[in-house]
PDB file of N, CA, C, O and CB in Angstrom:
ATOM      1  N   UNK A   1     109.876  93.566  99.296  1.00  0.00           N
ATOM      2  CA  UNK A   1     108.841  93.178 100.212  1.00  0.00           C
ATOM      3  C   UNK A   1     109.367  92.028 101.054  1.00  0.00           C
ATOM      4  O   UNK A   1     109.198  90.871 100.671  1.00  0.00           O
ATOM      5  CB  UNK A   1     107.546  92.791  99.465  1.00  0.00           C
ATOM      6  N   UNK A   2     110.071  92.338 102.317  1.00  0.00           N
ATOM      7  CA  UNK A   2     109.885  91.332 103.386  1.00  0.00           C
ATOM      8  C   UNK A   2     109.114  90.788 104.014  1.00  0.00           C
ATOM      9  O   UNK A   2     108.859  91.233 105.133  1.00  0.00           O
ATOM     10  CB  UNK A   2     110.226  91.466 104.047  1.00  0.00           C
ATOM     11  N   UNK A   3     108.449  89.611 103.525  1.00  0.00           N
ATOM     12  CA  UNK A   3     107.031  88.260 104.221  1.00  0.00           C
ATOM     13  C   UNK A   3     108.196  87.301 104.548  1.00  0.00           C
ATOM     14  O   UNK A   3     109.422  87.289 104.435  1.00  0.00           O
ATOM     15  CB  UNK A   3     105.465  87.269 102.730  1.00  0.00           C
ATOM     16  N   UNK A   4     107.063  86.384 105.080  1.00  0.00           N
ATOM     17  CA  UNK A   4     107.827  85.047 105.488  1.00  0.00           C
ATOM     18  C   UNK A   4     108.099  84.307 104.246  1.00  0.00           C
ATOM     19  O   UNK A   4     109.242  84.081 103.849  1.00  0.00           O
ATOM     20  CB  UNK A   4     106.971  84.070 106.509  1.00  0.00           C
ATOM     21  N   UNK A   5     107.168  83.984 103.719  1.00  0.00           N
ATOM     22  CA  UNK A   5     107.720  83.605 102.210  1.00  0.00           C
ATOM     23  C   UNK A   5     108.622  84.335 101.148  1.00  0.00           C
ATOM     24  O   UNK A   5     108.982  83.656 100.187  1.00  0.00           O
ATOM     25  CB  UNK A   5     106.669  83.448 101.493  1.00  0.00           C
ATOM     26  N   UNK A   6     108.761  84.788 101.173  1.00  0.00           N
ATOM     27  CA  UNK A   6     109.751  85.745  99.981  1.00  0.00           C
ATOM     28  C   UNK A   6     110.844  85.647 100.689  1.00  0.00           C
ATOM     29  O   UNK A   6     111.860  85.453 100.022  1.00  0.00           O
ATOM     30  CB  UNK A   6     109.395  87.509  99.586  1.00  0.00           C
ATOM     31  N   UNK A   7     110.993  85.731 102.026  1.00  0.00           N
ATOM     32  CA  UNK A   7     112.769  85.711 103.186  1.00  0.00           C
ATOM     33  C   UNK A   7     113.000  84.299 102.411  1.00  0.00           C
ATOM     34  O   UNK A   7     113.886  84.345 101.557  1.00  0.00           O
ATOM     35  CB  UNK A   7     112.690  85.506 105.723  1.00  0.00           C
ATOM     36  N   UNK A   8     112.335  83.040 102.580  1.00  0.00           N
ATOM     37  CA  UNK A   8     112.986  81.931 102.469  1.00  0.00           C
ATOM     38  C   UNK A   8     112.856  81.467 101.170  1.00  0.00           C
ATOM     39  O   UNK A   8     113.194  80.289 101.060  1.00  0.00           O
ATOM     40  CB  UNK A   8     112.617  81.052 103.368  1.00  0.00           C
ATOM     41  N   UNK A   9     112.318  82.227  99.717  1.00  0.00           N
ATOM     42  CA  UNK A   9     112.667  81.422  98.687  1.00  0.00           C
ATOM     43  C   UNK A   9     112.540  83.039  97.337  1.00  0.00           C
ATOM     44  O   UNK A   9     111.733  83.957  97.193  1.00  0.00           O
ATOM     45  CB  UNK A   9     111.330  79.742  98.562  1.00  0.00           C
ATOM     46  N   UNK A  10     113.652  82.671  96.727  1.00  0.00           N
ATOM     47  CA  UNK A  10     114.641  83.408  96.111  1.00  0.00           C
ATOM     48  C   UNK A  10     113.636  84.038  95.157  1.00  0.00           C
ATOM     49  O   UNK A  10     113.254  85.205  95.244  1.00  0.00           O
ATOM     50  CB  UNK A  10     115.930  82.576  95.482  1.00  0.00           C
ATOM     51  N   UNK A  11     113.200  83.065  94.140  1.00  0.00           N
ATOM     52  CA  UNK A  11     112.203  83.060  93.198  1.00  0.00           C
ATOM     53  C   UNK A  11     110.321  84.349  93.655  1.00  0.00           C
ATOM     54  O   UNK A  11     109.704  85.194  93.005  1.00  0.00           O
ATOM     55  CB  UNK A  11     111.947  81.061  93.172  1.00  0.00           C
ATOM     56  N   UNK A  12     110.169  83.777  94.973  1.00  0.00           N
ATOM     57  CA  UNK A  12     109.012  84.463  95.189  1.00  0.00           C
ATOM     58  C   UNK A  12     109.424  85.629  96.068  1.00  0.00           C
ATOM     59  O   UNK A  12     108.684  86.059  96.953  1.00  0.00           O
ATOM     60  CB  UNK A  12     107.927  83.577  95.788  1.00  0.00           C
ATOM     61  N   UNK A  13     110.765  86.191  95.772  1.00  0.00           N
ATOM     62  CA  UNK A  13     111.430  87.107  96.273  1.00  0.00           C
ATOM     63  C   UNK A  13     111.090  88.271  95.196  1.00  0.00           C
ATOM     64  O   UNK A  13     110.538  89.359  95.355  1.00  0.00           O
ATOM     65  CB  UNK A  13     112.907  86.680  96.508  1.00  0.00           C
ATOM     66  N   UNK A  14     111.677  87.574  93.916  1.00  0.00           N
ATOM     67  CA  UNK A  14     111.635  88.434  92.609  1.00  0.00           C
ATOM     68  C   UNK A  14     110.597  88.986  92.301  1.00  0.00           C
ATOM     69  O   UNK A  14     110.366  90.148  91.966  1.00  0.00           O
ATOM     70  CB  UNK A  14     111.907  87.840  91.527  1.00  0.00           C
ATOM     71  N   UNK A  15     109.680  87.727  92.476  1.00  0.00           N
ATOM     72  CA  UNK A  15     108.185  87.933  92.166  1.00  0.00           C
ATOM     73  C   UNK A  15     107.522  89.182  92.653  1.00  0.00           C
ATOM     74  O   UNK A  15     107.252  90.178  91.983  1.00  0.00           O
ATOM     75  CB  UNK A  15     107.410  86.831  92.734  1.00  0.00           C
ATOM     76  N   UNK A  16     107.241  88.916  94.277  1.00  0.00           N
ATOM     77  CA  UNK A  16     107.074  90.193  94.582  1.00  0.00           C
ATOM     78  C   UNK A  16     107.450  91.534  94.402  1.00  0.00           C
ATOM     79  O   UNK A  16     106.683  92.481  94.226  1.00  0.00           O
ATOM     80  CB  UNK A  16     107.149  90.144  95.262  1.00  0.00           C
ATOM     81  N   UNK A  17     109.223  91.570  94.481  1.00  0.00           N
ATOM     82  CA  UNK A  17     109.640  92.734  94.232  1.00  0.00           C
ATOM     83  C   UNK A  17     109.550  93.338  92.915  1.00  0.00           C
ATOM     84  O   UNK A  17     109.938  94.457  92.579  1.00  0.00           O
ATOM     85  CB  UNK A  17     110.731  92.737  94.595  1.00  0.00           C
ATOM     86  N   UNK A  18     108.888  92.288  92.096  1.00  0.00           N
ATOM     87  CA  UNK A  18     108.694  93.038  90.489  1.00  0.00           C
ATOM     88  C   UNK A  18     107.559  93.645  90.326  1.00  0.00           C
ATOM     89  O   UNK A  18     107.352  94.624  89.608  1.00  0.00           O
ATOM     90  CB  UNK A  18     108.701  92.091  89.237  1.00  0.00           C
ATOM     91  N   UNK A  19     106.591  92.912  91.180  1.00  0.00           N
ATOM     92  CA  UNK A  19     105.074  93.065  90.958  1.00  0.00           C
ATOM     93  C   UNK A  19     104.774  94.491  91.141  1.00  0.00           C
ATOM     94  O   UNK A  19     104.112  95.315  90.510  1.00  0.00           O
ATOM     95  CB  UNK A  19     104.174  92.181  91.968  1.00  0.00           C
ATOM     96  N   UNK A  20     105.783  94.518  92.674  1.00  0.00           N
ATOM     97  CA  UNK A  20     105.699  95.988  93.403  1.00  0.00           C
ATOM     98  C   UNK A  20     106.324  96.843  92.985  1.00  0.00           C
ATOM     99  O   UNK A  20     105.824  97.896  93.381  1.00  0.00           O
ATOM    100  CB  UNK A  20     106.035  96.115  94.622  1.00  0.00           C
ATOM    101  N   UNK A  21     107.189  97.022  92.371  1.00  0.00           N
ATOM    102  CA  UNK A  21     107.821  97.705  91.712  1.00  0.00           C
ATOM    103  C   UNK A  21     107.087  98.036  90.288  1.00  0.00           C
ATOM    104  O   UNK A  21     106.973  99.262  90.305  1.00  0.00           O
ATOM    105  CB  UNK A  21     109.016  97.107  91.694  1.00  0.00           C
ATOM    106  N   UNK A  22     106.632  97.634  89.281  1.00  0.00           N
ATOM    107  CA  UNK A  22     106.120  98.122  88.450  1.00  0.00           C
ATOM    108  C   UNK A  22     105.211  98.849  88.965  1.00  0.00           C
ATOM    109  O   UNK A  22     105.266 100.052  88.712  1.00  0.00           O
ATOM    110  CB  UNK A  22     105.823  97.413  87.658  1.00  0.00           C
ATOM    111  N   UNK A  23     103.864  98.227  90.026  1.00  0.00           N
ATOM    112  CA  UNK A  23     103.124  99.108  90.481  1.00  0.00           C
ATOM    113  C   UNK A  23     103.175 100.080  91.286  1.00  0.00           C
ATOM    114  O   UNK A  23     102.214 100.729  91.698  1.00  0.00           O
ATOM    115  CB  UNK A  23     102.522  98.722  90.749  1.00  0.00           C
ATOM    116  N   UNK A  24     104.591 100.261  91.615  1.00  0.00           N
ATOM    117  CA  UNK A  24     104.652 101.559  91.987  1.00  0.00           C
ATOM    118  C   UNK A  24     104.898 102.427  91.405  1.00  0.00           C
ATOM    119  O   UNK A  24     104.432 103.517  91.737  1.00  0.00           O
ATOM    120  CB  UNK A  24     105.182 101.754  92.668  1.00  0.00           C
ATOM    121  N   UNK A  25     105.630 102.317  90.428  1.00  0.00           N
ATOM    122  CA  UNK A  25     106.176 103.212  89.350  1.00  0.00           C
ATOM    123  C   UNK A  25     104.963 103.617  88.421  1.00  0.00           C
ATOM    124  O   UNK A  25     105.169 104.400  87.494  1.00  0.00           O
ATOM    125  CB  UNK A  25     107.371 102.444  88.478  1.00  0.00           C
ATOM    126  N   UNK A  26     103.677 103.089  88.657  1.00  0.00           N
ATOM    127  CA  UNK A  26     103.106 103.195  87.679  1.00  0.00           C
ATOM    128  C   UNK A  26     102.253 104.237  89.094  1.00  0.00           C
ATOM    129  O   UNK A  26     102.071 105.454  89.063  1.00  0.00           O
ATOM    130  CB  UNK A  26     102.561 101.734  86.653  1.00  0.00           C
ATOM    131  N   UNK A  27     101.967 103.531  89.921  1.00  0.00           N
ATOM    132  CA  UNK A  27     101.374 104.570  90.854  1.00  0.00           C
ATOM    133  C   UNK A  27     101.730 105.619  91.147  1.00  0.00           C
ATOM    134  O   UNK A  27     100.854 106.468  91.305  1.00  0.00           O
ATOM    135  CB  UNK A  27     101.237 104.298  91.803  1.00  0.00           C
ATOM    136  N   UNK A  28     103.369 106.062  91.374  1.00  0.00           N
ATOM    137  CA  UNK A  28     103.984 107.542  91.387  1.00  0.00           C
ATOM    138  C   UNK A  28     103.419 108.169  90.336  1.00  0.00           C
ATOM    139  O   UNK A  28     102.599 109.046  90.605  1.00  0.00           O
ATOM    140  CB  UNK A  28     105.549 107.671  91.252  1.00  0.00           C
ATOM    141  N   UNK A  29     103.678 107.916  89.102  1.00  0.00           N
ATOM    142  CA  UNK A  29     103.369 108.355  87.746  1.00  0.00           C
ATOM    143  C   UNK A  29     101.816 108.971  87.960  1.00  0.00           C
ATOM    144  O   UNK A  29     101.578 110.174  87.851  1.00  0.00           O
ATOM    145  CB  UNK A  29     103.491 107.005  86.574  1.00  0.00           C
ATOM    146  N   UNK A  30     101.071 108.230  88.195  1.00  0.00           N
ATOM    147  CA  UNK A  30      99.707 108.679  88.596  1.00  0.00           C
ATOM    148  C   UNK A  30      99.504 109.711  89.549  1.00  0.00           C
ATOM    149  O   UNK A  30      98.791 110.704  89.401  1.00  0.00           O
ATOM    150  CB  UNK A  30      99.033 107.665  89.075  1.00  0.00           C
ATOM    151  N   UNK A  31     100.398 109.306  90.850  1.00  0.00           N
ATOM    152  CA  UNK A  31     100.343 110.522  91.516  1.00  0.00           C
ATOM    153  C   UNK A  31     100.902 112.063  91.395  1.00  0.00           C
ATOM    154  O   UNK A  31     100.542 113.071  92.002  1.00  0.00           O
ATOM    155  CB  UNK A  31     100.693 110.167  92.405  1.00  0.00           C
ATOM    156  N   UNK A  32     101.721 111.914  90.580  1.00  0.00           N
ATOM    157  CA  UNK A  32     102.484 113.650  89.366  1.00  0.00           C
ATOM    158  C   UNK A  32     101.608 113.886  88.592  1.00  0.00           C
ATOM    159  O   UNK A  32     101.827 114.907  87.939  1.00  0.00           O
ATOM    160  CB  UNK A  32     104.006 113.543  88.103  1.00  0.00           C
ATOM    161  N   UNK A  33     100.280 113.162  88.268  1.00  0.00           N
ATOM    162  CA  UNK A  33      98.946 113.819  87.679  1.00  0.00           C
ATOM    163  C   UNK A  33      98.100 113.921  88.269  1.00  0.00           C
ATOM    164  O   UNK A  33      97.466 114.948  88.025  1.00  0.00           O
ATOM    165  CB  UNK A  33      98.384 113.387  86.781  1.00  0.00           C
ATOM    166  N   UNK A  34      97.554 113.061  89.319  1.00  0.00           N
ATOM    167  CA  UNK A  34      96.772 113.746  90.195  1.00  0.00           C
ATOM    168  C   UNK A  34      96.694 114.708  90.524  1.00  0.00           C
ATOM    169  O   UNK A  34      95.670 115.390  90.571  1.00  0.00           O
ATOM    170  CB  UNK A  34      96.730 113.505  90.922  1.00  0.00           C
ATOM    171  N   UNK A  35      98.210 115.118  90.961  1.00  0.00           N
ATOM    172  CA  UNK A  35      98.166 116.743  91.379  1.00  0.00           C
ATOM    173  C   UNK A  35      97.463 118.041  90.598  1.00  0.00           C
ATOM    174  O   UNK A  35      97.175 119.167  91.001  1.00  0.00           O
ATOM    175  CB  UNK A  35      99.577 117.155  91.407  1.00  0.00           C
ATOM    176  N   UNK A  36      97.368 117.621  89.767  1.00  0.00           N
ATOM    177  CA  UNK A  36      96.466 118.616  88.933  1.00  0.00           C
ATOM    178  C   UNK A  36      95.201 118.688  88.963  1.00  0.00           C
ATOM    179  O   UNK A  36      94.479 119.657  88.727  1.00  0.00           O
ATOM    180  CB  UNK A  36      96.585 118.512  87.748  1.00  0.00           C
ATOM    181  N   UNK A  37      94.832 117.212  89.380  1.00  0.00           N
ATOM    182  CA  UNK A  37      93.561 116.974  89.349  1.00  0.00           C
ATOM    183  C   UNK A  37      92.710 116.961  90.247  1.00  0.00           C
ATOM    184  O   UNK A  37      93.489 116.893  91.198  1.00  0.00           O
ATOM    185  CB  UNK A  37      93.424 116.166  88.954  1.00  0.00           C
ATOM    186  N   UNK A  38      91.348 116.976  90.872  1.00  0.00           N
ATOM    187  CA  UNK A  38      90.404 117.174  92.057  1.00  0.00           C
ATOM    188  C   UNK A  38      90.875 116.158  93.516  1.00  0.00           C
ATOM    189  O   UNK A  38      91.351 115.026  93.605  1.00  0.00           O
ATOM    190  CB  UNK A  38      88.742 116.707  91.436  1.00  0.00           C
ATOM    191  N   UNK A  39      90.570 116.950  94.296  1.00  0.00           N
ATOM    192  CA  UNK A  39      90.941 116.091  95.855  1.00  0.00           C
ATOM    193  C   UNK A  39      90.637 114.372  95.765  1.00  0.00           C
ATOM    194  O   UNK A  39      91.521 113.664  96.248  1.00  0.00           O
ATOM    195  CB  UNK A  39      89.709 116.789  97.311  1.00  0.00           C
ATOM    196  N   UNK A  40      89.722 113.851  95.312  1.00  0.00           N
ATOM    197  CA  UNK A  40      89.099 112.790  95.385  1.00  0.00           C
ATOM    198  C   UNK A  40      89.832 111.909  94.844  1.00  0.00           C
ATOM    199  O   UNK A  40      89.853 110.769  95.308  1.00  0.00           O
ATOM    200  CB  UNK A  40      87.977 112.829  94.945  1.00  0.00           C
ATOM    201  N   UNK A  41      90.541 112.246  93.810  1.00  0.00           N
ATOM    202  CA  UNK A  41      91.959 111.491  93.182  1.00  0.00           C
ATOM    203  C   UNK A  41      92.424 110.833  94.198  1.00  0.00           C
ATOM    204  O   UNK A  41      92.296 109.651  94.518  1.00  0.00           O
ATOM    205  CB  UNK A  41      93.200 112.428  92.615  1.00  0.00           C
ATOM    206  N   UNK A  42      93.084 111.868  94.771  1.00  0.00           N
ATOM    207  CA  UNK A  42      94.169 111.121  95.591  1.00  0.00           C
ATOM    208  C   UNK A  42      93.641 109.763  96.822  1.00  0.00           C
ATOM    209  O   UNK A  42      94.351 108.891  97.321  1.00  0.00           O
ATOM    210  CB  UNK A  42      94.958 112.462  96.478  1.00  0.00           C
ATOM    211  N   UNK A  43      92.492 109.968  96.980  1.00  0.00           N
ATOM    212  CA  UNK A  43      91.916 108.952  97.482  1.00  0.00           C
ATOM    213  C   UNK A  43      91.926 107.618  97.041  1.00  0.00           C
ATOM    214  O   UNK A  43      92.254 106.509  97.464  1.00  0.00           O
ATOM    215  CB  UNK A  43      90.932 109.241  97.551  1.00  0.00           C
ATOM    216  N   UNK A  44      91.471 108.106  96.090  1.00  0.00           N
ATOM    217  CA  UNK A  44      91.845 106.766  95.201  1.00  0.00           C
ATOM    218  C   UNK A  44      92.875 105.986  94.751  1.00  0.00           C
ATOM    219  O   UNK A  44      92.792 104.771  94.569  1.00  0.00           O
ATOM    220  CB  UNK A  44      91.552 106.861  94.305  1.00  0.00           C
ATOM    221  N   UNK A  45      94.104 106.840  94.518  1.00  0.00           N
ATOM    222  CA  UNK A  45      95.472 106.758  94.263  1.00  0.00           C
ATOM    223  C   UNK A  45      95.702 106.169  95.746  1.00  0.00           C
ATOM    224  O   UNK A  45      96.431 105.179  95.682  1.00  0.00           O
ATOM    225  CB  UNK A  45      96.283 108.245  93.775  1.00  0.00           C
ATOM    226  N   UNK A  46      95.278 106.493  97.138  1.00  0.00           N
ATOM    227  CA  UNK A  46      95.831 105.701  97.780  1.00  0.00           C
ATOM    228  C   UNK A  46      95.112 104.292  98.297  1.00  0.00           C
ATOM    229  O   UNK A  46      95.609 103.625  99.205  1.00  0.00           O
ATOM    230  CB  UNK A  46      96.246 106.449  98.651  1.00  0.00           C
ATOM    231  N   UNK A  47      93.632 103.838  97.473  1.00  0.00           N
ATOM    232  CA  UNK A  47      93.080 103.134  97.749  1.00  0.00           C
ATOM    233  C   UNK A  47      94.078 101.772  96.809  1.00  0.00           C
ATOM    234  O   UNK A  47      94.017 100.552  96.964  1.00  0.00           O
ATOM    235  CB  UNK A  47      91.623 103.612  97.567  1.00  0.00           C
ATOM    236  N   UNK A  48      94.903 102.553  95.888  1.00  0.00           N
ATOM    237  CA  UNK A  48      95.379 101.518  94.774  1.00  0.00           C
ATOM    238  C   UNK A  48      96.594 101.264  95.083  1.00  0.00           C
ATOM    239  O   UNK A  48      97.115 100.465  94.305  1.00  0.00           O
ATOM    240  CB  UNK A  48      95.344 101.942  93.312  1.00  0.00           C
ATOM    241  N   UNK A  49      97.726 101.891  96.512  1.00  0.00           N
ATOM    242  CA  UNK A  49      98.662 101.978  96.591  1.00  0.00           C
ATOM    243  C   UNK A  49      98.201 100.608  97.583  1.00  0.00           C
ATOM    244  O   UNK A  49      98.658  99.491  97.341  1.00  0.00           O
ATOM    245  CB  UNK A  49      99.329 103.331  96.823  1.00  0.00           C
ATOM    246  N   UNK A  50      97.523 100.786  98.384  1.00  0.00           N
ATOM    247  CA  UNK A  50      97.016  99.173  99.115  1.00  0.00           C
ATOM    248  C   UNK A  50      96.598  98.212  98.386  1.00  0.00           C
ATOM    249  O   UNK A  50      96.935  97.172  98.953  1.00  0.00           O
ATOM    250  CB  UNK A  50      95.860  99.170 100.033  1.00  0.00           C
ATOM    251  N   UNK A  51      95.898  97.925  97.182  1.00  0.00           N
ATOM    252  CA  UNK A  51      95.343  97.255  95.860  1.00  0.00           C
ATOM    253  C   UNK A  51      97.102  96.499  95.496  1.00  0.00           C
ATOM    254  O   UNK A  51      97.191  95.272  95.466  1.00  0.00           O
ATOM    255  CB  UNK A  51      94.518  98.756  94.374  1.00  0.00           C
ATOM    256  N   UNK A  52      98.213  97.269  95.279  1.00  0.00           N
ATOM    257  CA  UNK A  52      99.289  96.978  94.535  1.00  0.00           C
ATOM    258  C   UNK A  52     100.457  96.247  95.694  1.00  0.00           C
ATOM    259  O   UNK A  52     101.519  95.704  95.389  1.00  0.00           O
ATOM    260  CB  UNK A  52      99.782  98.442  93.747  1.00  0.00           C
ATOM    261  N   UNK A  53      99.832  96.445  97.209  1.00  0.00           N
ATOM    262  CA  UNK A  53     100.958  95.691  98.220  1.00  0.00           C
ATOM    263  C   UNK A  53     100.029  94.346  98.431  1.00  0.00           C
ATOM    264  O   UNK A  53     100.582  93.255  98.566  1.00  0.00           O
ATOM    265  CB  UNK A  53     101.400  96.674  99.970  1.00  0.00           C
ATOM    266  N   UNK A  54      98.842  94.449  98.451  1.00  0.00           N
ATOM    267  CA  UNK A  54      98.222  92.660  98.303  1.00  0.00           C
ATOM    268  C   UNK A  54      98.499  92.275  96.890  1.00  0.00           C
ATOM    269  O   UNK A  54      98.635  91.098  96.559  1.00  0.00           O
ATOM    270  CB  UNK A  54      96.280  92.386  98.555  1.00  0.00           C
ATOM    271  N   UNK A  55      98.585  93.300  96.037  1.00  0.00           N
ATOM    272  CA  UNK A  55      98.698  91.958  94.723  1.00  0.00           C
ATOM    273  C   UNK A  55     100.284  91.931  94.864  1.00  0.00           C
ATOM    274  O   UNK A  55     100.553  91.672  93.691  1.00  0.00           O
ATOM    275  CB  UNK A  55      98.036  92.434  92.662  1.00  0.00           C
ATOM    276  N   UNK A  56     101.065  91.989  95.271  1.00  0.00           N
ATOM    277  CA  UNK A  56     102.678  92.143  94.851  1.00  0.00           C
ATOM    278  C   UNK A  56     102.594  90.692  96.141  1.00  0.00           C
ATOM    279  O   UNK A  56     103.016  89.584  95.809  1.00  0.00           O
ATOM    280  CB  UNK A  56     103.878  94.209  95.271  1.00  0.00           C
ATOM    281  N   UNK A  57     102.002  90.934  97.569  1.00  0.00           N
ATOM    282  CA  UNK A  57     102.029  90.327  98.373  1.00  0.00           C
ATOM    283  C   UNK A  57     101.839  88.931  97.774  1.00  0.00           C
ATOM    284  O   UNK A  57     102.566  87.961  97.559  1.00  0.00           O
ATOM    285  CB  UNK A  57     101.281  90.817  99.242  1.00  0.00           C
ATOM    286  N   UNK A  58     100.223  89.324  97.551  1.00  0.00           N
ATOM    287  CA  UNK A  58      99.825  87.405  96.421  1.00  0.00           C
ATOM    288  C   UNK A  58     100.458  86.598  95.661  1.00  0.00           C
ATOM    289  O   UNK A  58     100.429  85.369  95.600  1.00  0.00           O
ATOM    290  CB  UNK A  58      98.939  87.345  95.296  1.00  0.00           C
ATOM    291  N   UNK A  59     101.440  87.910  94.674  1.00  0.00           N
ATOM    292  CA  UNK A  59     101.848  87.029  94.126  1.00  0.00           C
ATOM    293  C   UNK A  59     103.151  86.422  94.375  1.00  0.00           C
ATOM    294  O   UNK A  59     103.697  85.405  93.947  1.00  0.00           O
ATOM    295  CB  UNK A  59     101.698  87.332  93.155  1.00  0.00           C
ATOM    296  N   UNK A  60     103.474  87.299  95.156  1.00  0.00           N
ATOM    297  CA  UNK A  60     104.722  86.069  96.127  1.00  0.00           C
ATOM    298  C   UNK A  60     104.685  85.113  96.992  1.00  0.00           C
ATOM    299  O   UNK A  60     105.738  84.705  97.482  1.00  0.00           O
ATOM    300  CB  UNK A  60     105.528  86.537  96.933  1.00  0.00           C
ATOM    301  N   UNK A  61     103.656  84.658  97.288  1.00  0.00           N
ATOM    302  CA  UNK A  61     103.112  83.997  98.027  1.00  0.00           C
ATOM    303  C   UNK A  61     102.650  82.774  97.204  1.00  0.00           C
ATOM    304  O   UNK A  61     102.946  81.640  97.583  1.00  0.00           O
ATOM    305  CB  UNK A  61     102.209  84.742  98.683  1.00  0.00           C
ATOM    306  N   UNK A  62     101.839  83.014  95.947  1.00  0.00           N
ATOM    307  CA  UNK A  62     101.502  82.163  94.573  1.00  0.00           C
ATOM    308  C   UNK A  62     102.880  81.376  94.274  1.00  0.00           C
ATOM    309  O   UNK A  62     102.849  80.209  93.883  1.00  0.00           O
ATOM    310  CB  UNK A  62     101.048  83.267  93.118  1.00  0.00           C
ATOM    311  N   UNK A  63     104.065  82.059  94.472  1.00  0.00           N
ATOM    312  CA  UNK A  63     105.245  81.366  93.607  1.00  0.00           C
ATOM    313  C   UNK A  63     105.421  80.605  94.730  1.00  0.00           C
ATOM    314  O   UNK A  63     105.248  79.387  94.704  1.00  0.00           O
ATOM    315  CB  UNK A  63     106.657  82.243  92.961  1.00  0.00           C
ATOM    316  N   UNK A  64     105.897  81.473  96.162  1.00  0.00           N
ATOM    317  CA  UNK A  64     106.363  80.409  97.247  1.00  0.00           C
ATOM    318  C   UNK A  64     105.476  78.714  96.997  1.00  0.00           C
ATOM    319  O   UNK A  64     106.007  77.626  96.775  1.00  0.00           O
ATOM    320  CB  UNK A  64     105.880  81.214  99.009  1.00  0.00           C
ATOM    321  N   UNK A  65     104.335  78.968  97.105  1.00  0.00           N
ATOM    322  CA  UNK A  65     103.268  78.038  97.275  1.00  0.00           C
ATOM    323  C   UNK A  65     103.581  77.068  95.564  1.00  0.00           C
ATOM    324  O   UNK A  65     104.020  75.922  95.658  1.00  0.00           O
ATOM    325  CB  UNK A  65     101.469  79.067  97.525  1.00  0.00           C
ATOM    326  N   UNK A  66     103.484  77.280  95.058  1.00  0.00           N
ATOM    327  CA  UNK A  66     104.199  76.462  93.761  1.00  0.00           C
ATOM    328  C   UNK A  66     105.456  75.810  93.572  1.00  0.00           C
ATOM    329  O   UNK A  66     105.629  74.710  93.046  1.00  0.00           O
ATOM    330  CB  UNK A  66     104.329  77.221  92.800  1.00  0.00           C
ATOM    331  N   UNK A  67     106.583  76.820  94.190  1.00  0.00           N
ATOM    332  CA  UNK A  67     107.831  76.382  93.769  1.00  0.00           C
ATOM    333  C   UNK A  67     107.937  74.965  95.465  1.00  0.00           C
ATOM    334  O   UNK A  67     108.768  74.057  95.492  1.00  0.00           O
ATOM    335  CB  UNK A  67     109.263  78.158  93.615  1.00  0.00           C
ATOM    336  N   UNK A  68     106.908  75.209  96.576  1.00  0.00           N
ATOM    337  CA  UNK A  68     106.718  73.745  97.326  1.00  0.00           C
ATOM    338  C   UNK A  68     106.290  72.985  96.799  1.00  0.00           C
ATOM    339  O   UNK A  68     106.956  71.961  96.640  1.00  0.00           O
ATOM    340  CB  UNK A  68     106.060  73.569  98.318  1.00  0.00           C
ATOM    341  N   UNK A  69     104.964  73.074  96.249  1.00  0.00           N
ATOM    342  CA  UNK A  69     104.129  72.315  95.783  1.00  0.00           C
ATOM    343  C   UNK A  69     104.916  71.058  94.559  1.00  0.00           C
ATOM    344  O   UNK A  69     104.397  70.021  94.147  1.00  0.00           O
ATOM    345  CB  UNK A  69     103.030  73.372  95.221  1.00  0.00           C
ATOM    346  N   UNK A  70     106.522  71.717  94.165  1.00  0.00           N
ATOM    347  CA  UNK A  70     106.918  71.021  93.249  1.00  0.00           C
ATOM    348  C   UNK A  70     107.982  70.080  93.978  1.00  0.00           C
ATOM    349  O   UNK A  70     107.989  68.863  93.794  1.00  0.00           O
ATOM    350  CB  UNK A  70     107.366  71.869  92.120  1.00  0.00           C
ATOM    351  N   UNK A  71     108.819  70.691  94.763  1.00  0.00           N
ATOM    352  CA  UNK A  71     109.306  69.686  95.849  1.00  0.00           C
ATOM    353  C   UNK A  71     109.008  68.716  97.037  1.00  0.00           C
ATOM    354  O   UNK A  71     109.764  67.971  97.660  1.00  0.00           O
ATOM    355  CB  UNK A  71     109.826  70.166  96.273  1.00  0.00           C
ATOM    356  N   UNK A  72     107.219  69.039  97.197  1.00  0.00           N
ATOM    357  CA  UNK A  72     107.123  68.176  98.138  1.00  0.00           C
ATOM    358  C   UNK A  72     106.725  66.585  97.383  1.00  0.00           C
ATOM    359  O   UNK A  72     106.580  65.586  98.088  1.00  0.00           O
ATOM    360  CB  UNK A  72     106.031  68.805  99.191  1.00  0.00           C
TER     361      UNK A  72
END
């Protein structure tokens, strides 16, 4: 995830890219069962694929904002 915060600090780099990464992997996974399952799924599956880029977003943003908060 390229933000302005995550470009300039290493730590809320990880952060994000872990956050997002589990939740995606967990969201693909969901979506190879959906397929079996009723149209309305997938709606949802993509209401959570936006749910998992603000929380991956937040929480890189949480570290940026901390790992200042300790140097200023």
């Amino acid at each position: 995830m390229r933000l302005p915060w995550t470009v300039v600090n290493e730590a809320a780099w990880k952060a994000a890219n872990r956050t997002a990464g589990y939740g995606f992997m967990m969201l693909g996974c969901l979506l190879v069962i959906a397929s079996l399952l009723p149209l309305w799924i997938d709606l949802v599956l993509f209401a959570l694929i936006f749910v998992a880029v603000i929380a991956a977003s937040l929480q890189g943003y949480v570290v940026y904002r901390r790992a200042n908060a300790r140097t200023s």
